[in-house]
Residue, then its C-alpha position, 0 to 999 in steps of 0.5 A: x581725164x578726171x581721176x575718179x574714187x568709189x566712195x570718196x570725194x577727193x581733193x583736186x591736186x591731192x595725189x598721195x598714191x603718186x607721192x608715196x610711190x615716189x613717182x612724184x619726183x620722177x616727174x619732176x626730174x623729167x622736167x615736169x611737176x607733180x600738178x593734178x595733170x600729171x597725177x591723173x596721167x598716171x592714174x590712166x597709166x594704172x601706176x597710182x590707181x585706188x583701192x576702194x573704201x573697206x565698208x559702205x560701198x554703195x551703202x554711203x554712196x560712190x562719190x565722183x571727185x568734186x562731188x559734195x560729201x555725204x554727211x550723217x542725217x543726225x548723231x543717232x543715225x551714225x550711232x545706231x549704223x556703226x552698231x548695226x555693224x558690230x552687233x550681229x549674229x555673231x554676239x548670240x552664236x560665236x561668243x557664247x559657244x567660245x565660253x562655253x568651249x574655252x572656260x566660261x568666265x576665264x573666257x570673259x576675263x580674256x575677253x574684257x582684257x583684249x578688249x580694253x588694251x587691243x580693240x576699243x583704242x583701234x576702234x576709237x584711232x580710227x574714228x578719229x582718223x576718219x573724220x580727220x581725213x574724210x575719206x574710206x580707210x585705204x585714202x586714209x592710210x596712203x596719206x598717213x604711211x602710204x607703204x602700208x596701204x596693203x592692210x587695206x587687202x586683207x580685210x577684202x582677201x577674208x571675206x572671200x572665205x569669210x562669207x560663204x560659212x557665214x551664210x551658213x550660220x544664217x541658213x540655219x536661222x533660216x532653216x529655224x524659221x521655217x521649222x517655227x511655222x510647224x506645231x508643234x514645234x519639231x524639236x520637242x516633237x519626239x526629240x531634243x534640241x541637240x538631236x534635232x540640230x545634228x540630225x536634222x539640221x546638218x545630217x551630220x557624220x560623227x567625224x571627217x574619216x566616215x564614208x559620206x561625209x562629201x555627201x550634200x545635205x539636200x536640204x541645207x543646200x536649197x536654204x543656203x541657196x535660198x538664203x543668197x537669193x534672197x541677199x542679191x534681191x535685197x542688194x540688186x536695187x541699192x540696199x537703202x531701203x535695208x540699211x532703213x531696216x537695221x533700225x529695227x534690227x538693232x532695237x528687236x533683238x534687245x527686246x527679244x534678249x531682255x524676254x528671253x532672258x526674263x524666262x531664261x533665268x527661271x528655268x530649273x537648273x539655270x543657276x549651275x549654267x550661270x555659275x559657270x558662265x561666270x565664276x572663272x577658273x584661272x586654270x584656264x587662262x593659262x591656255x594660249x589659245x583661251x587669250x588668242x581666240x578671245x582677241x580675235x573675238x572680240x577684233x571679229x565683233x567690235x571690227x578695229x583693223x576692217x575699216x568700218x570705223x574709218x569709213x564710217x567715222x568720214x562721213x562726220x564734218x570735222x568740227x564734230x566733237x562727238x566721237x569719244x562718246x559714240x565710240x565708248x556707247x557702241x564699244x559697250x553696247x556691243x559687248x554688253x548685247x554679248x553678255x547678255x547674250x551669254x546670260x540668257x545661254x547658259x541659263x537654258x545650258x544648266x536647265x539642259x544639263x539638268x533635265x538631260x543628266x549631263x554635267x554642265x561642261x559637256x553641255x556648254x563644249x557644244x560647239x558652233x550650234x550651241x546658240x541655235x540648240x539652247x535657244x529652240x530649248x529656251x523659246x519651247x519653255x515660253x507659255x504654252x500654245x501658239x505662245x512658244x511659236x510665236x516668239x520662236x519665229x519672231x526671234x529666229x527671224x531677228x537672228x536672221x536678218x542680223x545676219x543678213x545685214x553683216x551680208x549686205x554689207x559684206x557683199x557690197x563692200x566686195x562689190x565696190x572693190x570690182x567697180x573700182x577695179x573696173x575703173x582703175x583699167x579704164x578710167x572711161x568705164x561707166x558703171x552701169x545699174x544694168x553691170x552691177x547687177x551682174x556683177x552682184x549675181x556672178x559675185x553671189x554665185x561664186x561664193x555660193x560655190x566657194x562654201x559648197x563644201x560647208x553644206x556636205x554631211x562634214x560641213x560642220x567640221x569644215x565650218x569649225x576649221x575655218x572660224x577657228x584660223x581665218x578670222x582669228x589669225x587674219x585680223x590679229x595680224x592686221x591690227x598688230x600691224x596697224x598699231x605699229x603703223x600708227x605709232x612708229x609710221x604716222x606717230x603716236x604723238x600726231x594720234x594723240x594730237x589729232x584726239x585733241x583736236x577732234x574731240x577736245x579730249x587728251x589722251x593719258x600720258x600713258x598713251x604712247x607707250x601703250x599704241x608703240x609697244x604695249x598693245x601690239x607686243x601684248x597681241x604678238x604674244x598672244x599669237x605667238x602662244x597661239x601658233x605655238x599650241x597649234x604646233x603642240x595640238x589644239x582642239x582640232x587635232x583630231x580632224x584630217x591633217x588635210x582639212x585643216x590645211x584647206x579651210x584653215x592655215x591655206x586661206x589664212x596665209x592667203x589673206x595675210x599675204x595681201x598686205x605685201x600685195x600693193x609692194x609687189x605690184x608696184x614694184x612689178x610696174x617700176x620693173x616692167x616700165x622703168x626698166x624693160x619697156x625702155x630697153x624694147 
């Protein structure tokens, strides 16, 4: 029996999970060797079985041992995917709503901050560790500190709650779209754009303690569906045709961004908007929460600790010397296209609060909708006419389809988890296009349950709930740990060695000290400031106590407990088969 890993190529006789587990030298005291023969037995047995890669899925292709490498068509290509991944709807919809709530420019102190000492060395290590490996991030993690290959769960363990609000954000980019094919456009018809998103977009109630708040809103339910649908006929056939897609879907929006922003800033009122976009008021950075939603923006968007970076990174021959200059371009990019972003928001905010009377504080705390309401105001003041219409339907389309890509490859990375977890049971398995197919749509249908509640009257609330704990708390964990497995597992001055190597580039003395204790301690006090104003009261706390332990602190435990889940299988095996299948 051949040992077979979704998406990696692995070398013959290289046996890690075996190695790490110390099954090995259980082998050996049997009178046997740890040869390719006794690790593939064990492989059958379940005991050293592999986790898939955490991004591509078959998006890079599954490779069966043995089987030539994939490699990057050109530098370009790698460059313009990685970024695909980075920038996404989240740039235009979750940064500038978090300005806006948590200080405006204090917000972008943070965030530059956690970018410079938490997200953008993680991201780079990984590149770096991925071309060194060749392989998907939890290959790379078992043979550089085999004990910690459950950081590869819990990136898999959110998405689960992840997606389902995620595809919300994109059913209102849907439902944006369609409504862009009516004149005149509906919310300057008769109403404001603020109106237009509660009223009509999300029917929303006024809190979580009103009657009707289980209520569905009919409407968002079939865009939603309409939505998934559309995800698995895109996925159902492969997605290579998509990833051809997200070059576009990388260029567009910048072209679109650089209009809109061209006519943003002529807006009357623009200029209080921008002020507050950008003067800091340091009050604010006093504020625990201001610093922990920050790091977890900015780890949400540029993606250190998911993997992606490793995985894609693998697919590099080793000689290639690149890496530090493609990872400093997507890092700066990513961050710039937020800003940008942010520019063209907060414009159109000071031009709301201007023509609506209100201050520009009030405007700017509106929440997650805050994207979708400013940009149907922006995109009603470009020209007159069909104008207007035809650059709101070719953005929203853009944000949409943004969106979607963060789907695909979501979906697929949870798909490449199930095949793999097939073959791990049965080695013989084959998987089928036929199987994938069904597997993409049970897949699809559960999450589309799973977010169910999100498209009710309280869906907003709910939606609110879960993007301030899940993605925040979960990923921050991850990379606080990833740090320390880094430099006190594997070594910081083996990362540093390999940079070397890989990229020709030293890194600063300053290095060791800053992967070993600077850039972890510097994430656990973040966390730890932020748990506490949890505890003190937060800006959710007028929400049900109930709602916020069911979409909030319940899922986030769940996805941070996966880290331990590799240790108690395995430790659940040793017990059953070392101990009491013997004695039977």
């Amino acid at each position: 029996v051949a040992p077979c890993v979704i998406g990696l190529a692995q070398a013959p006789g290289d046996c890690p999970a075996v190695a790490a587990d110390g099954l090995r030298g259980s082998a050996m005291a049997k009178g046997g060797d740890a040869s390719p023969g006794a690790c593939e037995q064990l492989e059958v047995l379940g005991v050293g079985g592999s986790l898939p890669p955490l991004a591509g899925g078959t998006a890079f292709g599954a490779e069966q041992a043995g089987a030539p490498r994939m490699r990057w068509k050109s530098r370009s290509q790698f460059v313009l995917v990685l970024m695909g991944y980075c920038i996404g709807v989240g740039n235009l919809w979750r940064f500038p709503y978090l300005c806006g709530k948590y200080g405006g420019g204090a917000f972008l102190v943070a965030y530059g901050a956690m970018l410079v000492i938490c997200a953008a060395p993680l991201f780079f290590y990984e590149a770096v560790l991925g071309q060194k490996f060749q392989r998907g991030p939890a290959e790379t993690f078992r043979k550089m500190a085999p004990r910690w290959v459950g950081l590869a769960y819990v990136p898999f363990l959110m998405l689960i709650f992840f997606l389902p609000y995620y595809q919300m954000i994109v059913a209102y980019a849907f439902h944006y779209l369609l409504a862009s094919l009516q004149w005149p456009l509906p919310w300057t018809d008769g109403t404001t754009p603020d109106k237009y998103f509660d009223d009509v977009v999300l029917h929303r109630t006024d809190s979580l303690d009103v009657d009707g708040t289980s209520e569905l809103n009919v409407r968002l339910l079939g865009e939603i569906l309409a939505v998934w649908v559309i995800s698995v006929l895109c996925l159902i056939k492969g997605i290579h045709s998509v990833g051809k897609a997200a070059y576009v879907t990388v260029i567009l929006p910048v072209f679109m961004l650089a209009g809109l922003l061209v006519v943003a800033v002529r807006l009357e009122g623009a200029g209080a908007g921008l002020a507050y976009y950008l003067w800091p008021r340091w009050a604010n950075l006093l504020r625990p929460d201001v610093w922990g939603l920050a790091a977890g923006q900015i780890i949400f968007s540029l993606a250190p600790g998911t993997g992606t970076c490793i995985s894609l990174a693998s697919y590099h021959p080793r000689e290639y010397k690149g890496l530090l200059q493609d990872c400093v371009l997507v890092a700066f990019c990513n961050s710039a296209f937020s800003f940008v972003g942010g520019l063209v928001i907060f414009s159109v905010v000071g031009n709301l609060a201007h023509t609506s009377g209100r201050p520009v504080e009030d405007v700017a705390a509106s929440g997650e909708g805050l994207a979708f309401i400013v940009f149907a105001q922006g995109l009603a003041q470009i020209g007159t006419g069909r104008g207007a219409q035809v650059c709101s339907v070719a953005f929203f389309l853009t944000l949409m389809l943004l969106g979607l890509d963060t789907t695909f490859a979501c979906v697929e990375t949870m798909q490449t988890y199930l095949n793999d977890w097939i073959i791990s049971r049965n080695p013989a398995a084959k998987i089928t296009a036929r199987g994938n197919a069904l597997r993409l749509v049970l897949l699809t249908t559960f999450l589309f349950l799973v977010g169910l509640p999100y498209v009710t009257r309280g869906g907003y609330f709910y939606l609110e709930i879960a993007d301030h704990y899940i993605v925040t708390y979960s990923m921050i964990v991850t990379v606080i740990l990833e740090y320390v497995m880094l430099a006190h597992v594997y070594g910081a001055e083996q990362i540093i060695e390999d940079v070397r190597e890989f990229t020709g580039y030293g890194v600063p003395r300053l290095g060791v000290p800053h992967m070993g204790f600077v850039a972890p301690i510097v994430l656990s006090g973040v966390a730890s400031m932020l748990v506490f104003s949890e505890i003190m009261g937060n800006d959710l706390q007028h929400h049900p106590r109930s709602a916020v332990l069911m979409f909030g602190v319940l899922p986030t435990w769940f996805c941070v407990s996966g880290i331990a889940w590799p240790a108690l299988q395995f430790r659940a095996r040793r017990l059953l088969w070392g101990h009491i299948w013997p004695m039977m």
